[in-house]
C-alpha positions as CSV (number, residue, x, y, z in Angstrom):
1,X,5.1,-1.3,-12.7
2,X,4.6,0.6,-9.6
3,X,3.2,4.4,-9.0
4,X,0.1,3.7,-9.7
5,X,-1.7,7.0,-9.2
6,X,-5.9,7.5,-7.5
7,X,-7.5,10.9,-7.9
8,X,-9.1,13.1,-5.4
9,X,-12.6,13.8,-4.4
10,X,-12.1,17.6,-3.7
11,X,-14.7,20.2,-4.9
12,X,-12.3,22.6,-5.4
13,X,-11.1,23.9,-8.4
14,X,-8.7,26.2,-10.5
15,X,-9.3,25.0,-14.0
16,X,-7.7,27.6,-16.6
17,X,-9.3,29.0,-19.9
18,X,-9.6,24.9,-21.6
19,X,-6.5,23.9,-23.2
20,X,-7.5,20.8,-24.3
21,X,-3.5,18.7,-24.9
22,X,-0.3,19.4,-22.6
23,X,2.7,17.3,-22.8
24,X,3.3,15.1,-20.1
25,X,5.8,17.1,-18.7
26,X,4.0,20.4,-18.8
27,X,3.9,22.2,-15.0
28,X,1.6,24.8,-14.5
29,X,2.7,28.2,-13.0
30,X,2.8,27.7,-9.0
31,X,5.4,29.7,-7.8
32,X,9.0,29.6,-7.1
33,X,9.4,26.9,-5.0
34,X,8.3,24.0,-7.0
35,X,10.1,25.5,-9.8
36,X,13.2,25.7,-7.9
37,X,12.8,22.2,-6.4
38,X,11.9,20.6,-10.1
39,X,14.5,22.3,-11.7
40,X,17.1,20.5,-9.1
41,X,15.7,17.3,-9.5
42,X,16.0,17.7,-13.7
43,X,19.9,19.3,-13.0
44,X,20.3,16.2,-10.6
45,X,19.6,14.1,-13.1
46,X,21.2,15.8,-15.6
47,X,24.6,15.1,-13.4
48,X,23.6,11.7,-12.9
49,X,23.6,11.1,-16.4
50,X,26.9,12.8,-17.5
51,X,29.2,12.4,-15.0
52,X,28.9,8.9,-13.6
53,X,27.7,6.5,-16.6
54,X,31.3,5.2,-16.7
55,X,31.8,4.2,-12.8
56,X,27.7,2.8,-13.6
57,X,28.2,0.8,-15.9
58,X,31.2,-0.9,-13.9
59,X,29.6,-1.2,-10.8
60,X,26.3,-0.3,-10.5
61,X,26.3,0.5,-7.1
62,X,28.0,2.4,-4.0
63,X,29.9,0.0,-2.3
64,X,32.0,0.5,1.1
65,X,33.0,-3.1,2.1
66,X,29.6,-4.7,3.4
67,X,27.8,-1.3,2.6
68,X,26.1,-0.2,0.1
69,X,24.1,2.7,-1.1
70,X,21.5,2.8,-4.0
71,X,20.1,6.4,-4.9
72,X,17.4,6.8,-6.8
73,X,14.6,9.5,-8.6
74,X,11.8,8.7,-10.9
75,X,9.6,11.1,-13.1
76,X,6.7,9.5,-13.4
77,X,3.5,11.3,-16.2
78,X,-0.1,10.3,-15.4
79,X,-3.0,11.2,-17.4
80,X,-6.1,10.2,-15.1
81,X,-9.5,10.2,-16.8
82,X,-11.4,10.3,-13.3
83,X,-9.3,12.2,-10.7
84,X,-12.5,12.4,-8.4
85,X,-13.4,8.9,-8.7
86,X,-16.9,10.2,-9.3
87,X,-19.6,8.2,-10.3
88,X,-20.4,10.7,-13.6
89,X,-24.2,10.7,-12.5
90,X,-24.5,14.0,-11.0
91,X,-25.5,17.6,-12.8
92,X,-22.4,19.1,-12.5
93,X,-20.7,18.9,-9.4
94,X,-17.5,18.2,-9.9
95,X,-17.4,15.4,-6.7
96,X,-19.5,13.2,-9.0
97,X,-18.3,14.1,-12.7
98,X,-15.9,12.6,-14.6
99,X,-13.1,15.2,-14.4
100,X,-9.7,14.7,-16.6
101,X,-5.9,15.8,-15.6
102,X,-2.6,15.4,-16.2
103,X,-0.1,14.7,-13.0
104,X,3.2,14.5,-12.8
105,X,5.7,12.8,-10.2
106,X,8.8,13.1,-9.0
107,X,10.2,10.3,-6.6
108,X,13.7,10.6,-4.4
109,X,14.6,7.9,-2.9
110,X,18.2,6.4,-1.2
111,X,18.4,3.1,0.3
112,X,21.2,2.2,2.6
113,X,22.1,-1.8,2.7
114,X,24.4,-3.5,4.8
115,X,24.8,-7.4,4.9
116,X,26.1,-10.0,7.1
117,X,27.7,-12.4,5.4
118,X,25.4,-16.1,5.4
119,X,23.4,-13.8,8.4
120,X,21.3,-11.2,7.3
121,X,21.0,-8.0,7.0
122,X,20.2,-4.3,7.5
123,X,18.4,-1.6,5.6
124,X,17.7,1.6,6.0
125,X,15.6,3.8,3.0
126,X,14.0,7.1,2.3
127,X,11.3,7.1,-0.6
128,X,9.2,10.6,-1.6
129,X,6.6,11.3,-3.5
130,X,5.5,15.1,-4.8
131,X,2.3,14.5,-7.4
132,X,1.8,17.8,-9.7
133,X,-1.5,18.1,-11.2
134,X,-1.4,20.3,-14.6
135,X,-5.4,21.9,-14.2
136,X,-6.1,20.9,-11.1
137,X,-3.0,22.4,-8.9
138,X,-5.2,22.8,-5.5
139,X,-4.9,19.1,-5.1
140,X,-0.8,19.2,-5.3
141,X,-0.1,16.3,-2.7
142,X,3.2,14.6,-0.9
143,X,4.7,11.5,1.0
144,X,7.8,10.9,2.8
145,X,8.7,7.3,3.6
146,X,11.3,6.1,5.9
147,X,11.6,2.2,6.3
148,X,13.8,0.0,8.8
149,X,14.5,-3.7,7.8
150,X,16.5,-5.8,10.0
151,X,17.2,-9.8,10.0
152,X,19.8,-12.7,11.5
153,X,19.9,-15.8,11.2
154,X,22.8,-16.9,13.3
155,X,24.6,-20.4,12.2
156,X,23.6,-21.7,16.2
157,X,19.9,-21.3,15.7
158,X,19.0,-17.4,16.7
159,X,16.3,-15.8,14.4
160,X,16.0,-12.3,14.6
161,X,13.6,-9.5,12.3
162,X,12.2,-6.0,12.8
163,X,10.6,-4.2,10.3
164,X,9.2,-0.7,10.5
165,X,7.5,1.6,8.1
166,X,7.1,4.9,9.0
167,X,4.9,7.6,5.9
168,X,3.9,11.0,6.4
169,X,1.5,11.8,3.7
170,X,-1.3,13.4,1.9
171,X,-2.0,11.2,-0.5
172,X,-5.2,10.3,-1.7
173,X,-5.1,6.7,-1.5
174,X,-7.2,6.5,1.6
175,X,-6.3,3.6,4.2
176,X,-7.0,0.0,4.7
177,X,-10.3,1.0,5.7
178,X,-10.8,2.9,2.6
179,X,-11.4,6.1,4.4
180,X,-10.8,9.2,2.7
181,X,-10.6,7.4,-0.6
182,X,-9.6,9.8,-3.6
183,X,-9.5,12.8,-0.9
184,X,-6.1,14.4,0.3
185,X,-5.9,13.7,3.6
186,X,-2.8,14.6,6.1
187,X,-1.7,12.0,8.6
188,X,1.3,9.7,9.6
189,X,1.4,6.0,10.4
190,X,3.9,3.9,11.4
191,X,4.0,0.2,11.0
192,X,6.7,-2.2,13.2
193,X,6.9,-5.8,13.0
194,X,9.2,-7.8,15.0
195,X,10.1,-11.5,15.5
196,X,12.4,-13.5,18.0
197,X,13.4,-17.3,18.4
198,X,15.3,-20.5,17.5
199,X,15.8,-23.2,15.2
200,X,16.7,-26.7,16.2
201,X,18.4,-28.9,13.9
202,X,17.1,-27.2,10.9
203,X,14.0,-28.9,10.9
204,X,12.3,-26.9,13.9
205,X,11.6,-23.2,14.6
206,X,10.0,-21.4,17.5
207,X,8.8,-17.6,17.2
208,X,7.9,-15.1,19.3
209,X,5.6,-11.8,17.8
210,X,4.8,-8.7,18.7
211,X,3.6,-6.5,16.2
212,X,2.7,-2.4,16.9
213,X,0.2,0.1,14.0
214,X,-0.5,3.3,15.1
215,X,-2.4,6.1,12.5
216,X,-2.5,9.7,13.2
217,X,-4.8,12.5,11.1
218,X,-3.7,16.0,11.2
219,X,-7.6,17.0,11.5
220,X,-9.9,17.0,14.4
221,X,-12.9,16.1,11.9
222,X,-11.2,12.7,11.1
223,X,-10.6,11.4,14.8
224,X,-13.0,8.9,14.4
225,X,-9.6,7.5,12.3
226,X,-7.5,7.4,14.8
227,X,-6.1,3.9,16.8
228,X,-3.5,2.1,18.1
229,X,-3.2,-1.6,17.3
230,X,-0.7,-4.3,19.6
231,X,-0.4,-8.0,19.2
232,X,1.5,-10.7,20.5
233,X,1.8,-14.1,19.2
234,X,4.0,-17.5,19.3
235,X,4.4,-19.5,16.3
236,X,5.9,-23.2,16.0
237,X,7.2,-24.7,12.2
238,X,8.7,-27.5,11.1
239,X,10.5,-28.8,7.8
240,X,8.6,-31.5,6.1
241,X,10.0,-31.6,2.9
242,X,13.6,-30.8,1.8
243,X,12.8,-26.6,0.9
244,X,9.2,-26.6,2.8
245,X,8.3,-25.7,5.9
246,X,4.6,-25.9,7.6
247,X,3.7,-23.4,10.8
248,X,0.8,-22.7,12.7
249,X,0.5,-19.4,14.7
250,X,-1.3,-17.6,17.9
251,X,-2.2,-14.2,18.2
252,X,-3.5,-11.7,20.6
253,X,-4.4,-8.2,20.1
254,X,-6.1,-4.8,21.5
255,X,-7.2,-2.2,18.9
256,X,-7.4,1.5,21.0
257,X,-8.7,4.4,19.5
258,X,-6.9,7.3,20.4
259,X,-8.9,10.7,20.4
260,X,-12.2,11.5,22.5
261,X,-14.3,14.1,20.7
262,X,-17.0,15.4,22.2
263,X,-18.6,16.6,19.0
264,X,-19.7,13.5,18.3
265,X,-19.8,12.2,22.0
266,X,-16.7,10.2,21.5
267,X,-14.8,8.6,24.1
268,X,-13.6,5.3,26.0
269,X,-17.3,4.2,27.0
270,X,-18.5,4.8,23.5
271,X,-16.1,4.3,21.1
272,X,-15.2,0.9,18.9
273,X,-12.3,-0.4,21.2
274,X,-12.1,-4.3,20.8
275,X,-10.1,-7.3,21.0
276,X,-9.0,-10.0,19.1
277,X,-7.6,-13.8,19.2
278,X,-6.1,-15.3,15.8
279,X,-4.9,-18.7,15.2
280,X,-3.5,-19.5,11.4
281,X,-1.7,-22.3,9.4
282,X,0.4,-22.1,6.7
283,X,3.3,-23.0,4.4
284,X,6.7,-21.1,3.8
285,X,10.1,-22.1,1.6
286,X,13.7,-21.8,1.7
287,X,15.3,-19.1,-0.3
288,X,16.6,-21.0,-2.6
289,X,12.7,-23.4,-3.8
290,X,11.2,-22.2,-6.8
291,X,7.9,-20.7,-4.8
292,X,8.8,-17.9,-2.3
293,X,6.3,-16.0,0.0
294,X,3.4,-17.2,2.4
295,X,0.5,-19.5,2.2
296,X,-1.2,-18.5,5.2
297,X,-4.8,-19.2,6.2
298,X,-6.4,-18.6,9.6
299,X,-9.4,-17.4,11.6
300,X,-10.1,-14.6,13.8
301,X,-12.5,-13.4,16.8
302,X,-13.4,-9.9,17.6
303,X,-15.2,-8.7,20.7
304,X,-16.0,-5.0,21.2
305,X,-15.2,-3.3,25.1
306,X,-18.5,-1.2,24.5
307,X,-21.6,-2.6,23.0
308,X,-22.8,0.6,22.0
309,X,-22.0,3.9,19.9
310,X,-22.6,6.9,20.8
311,X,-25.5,7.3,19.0
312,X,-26.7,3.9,21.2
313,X,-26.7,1.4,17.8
314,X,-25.5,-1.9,19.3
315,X,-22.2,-3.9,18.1
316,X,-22.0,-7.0,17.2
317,X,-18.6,-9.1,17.8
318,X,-17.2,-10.9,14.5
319,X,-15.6,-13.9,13.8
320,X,-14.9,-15.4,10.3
321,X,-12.0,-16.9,8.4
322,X,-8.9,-14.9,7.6
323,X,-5.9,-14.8,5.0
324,X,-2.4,-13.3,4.3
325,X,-1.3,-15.1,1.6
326,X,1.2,-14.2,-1.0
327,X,3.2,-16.3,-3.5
328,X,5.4,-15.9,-6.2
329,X,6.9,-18.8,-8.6
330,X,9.5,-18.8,-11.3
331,X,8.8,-21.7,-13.5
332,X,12.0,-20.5,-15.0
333,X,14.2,-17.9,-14.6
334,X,12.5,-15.3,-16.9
335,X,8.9,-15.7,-15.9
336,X,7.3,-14.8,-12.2
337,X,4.2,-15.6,-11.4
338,X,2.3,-14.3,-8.5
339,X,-0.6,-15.3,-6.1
340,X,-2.3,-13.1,-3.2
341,X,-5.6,-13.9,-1.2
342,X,-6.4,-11.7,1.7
343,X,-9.7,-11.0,3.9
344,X,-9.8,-9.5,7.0
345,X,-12.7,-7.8,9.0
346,X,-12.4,-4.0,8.7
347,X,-13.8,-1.6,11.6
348,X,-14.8,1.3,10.0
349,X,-14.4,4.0,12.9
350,X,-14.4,4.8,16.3
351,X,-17.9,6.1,16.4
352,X,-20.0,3.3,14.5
353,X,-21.1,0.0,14.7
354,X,-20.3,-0.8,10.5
355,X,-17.5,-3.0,9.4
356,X,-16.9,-4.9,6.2
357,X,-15.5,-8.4,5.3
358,X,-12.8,-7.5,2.9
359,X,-11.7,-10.6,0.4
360,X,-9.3,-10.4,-1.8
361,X,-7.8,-12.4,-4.9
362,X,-5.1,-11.5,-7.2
363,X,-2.8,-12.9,-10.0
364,X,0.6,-11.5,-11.4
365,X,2.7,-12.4,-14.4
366,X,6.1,-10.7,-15.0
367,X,7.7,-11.9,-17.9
368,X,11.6,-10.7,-19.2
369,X,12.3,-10.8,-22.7
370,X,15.5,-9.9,-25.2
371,X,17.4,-9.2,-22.3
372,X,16.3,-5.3,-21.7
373,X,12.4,-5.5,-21.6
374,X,10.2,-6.9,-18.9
375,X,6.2,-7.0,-19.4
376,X,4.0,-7.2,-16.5
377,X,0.3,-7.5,-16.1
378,X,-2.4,-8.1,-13.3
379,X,-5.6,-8.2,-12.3
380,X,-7.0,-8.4,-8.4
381,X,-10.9,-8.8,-7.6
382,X,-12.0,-7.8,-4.4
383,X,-15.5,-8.0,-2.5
384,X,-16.6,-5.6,0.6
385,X,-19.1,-7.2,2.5
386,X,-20.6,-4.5,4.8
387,X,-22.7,-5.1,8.4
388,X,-24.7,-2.2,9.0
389,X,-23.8,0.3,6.3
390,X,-27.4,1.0,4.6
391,X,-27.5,1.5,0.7
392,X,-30.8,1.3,-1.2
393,X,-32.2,-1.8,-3.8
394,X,-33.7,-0.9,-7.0
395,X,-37.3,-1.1,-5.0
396,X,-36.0,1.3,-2.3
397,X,-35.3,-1.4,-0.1
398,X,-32.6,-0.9,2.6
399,X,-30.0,-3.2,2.1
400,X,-26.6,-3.7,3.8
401,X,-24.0,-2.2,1.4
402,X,-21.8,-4.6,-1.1
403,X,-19.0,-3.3,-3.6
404,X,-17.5,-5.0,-6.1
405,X,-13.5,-4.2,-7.3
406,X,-12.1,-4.5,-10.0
407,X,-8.1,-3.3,-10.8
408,X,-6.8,-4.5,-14.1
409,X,-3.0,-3.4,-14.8
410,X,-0.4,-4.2,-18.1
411,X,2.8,-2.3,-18.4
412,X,6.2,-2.7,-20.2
413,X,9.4,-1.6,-19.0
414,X,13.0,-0.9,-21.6
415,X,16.1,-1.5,-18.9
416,X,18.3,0.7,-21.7
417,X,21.6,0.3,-18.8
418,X,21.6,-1.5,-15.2
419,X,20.6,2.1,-14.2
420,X,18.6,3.7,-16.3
421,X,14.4,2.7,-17.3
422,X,11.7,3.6,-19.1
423,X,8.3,2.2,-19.1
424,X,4.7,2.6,-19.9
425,X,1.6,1.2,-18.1
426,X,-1.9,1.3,-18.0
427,X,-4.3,0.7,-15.1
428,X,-8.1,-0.1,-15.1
429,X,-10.2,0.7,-11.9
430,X,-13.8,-0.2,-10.8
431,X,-16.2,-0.2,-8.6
432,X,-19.3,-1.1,-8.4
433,X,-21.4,-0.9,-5.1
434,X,-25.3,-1.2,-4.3
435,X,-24.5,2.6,-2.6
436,X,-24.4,4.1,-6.0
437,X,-22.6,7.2,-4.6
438,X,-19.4,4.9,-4.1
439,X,-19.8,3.8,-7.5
440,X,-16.3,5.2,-10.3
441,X,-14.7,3.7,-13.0
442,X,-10.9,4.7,-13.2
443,X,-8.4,5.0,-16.3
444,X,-4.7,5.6,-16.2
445,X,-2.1,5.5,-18.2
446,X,1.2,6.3,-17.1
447,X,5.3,6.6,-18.6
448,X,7.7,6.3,-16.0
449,X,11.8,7.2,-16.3
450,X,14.1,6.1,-13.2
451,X,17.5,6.7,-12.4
452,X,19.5,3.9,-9.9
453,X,22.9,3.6,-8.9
């Protein structure tokens, strides 16, 4: 079940006179706009659910020949135990204590398909995301997503992808990087992925890459954040078993911050601009095999342009083993069960010298039972191996800095029509680091309605 909902490390706060139980649904007073806009989403709704169940229940979706067009909005209810992901070990600053609140979601989305016939196919889609928080309204946050995906496989050989994800948000779900973790923090990314080449024979494929991640924050105080990343690659496969392939892969890449500062003497002689070289090996499978995804397992160099920061700590290039694996299997047609295993070296800003070795396992079972319900449940561990991020033993020794995550999540979802669902899910969240500060535990539990042609 997705939606899953972090918290916000704010100080801020407008907490009113201690109501201790609100319905999920309950909004706060915060002026006419986000009454106005809620109150068309619910009428929206409302018309969705009168007027069209008939032509629903037919069809299911908006069709135009090869075309078709899926709206959708979700109201999703949260009630977060930890909305600061604070480590509940301080006097009363609300950063560190364990602070409760209800938030509420509401979710637009469209998504515009066209197919090509035994080819491919083209989609364009819009997702939002406006989180409401019932005490705690100064942390009100939103996300607009607009995503491109385009592929062809022409009957004479030609392979053709791109894929490109573009989000302006707030959110406080921080980045790969985990910076600004459970903080509401404005900035736009935009993600494209493109691939070109031939098949021979159906038994061998040649790929070009070239792949393009840029991250903008609003604020000067997070330019630190700020980069460019470009790679290239060529990758080679061949078909070794009737639905198997097995590839290997070359890439090449420049990372480029993009913001001087001279706060915090930043700029193209001090900052963390570096290179990489990748080289990985793998397995994919035919649409129609029972296992679908990547197994993909590689290893990667980094060298830094500038060997110092501005503060004059020296950098030390990296190399170690890499994954982006994910796999999912139907044993039969009911039951999916799903794989991931990822680790990649993280740069933590343009101004320092501290990275971490991020490695990551996860497992996945979704199960669909008496036709309408569909149970899911997961649970990912994940370790962050830090270089040259301090935290302190339990003798006051320096140490380099190690979390441990945990995410645990079980939900169930009632498909009452093709176009209507409800669901409930609950998701555990931990961490525990030898930096105590980082330290939270996380509960949520959520119920989720959505509406889809």
């Amino acid at each position: 079940m997705t939606g899953i909902i972090r918290s916000i490390r704010l100080g801020s706060s407008d907490r009113s006179s201690g109501r201790p139980f609100r319905h999920f649904f309950v909004i706060e007073q915060r002026g006419c706009a986000v009454k106005k806009f809620l109150l068309s989403v619910v009428l929206s709704a409302f018309v969705f659910l009168i007027l069209s169940p008939s032509a629903l229940q037919a069809e299911g979706r908006i069709k135009f020949g090869n075309l078709t067009i899926v709206p959708s909005v979700t109201a999703q209810a949260v009630y977060d135990d930890n909305i600061y992901l604070g480590n509940g070990k301080s006097s009363g600053g609300l950063a560190e204590d364990d602070v409760q609140d209800w938030i509420t979601h509401v979710k637009p989305g469209i998504l515009f398909n066209f197919n090509f016939p035994e080819r491919g196919s083209l989609n364009l889609g819009y997702q939002g995301d406006w989180a409401f928080y019932d005490d705690y309204s100064d942390n009100d946050w939103n996300s607009q997503q607009g995503k491109l995906d385009f592929n062809y496989n022409a009957p004479a050989g030609l392979i053709l992808g791109v894929t490109d994800t573009y989000n302006r948000s707030e959110d406080p779900y921080g980045d790969a990087n985990q910076y600004g973790l459970g903080q509401v923090t404005k900035r736009w990314t935009n993600d494209l992925r493109t691939k070109a080449g031939w098949e021979l024979g159906k038994t061998f494929r040649t790929i070009l890459y070239f792949n393009h991640y840029k991250q903008d924050y609003k604020y000067e105080k997070d330019d630190a954040q700020d980069y460019e990343d470009m790679e290239g690659g060529i990758g080679f496969g061949a078909k070794f078993l009737p639905k198997t392939w097995g590839f290997v892969r070359y890439f090449y890449g420049q990372r480029e911050y993009t913001e001087d500062n001279a706060t915090l003497n930043l700029n193209e002689d001090t900052n963390s601009d570096f290179s990489w070289h990748r080289v990985s090996a793998g397995l994919t499978w035919d649409p129609a095999a029972k296992i679908q995804g990547e197994l993909n397992v590689g290893y990667q160099w980094n060298a830094f342009n500038n060997d110092r920061t501005p503060t004059g700590a020296l950098r030390d290039d990296q190399d170690t083993w890499v994954a982006e694996t994910s796999l999912n299997y139907k044993p039969i047609e009911s039951t999916t069960l799903s794989l991931t295993l990822a680790r990649a070296v993280r740069v933590t800003g343009a101004d320092k010298n501290e990275y971490f070795e991020d490695t990551s396992v996860g497992f996945n079972l979704r199960q669909e039972f008496l036709r309408k319900l569909v149970f899911s449940a997961g649970f990912t561990y994940s370790l962050n191996d830090y270089e040259n991020a301090t935290a302190v033993d339990i003798w006051g020794r320096p140490v380099d800095r190690e979390d441990d995550n945990y995410i645990a999540t079980a939900g169930l979802d009632y498909n009452i029509q093709d176009w209507i669902s409800l669901g409930v899910a609950y998701k555990y969240n931990q961490k525990n680091s030898n930096d105590d500060s980082n330290d939270f535990t996380d509960n949520q539990v959520m119920a989720t309605l959505k509406l889809s042609y």
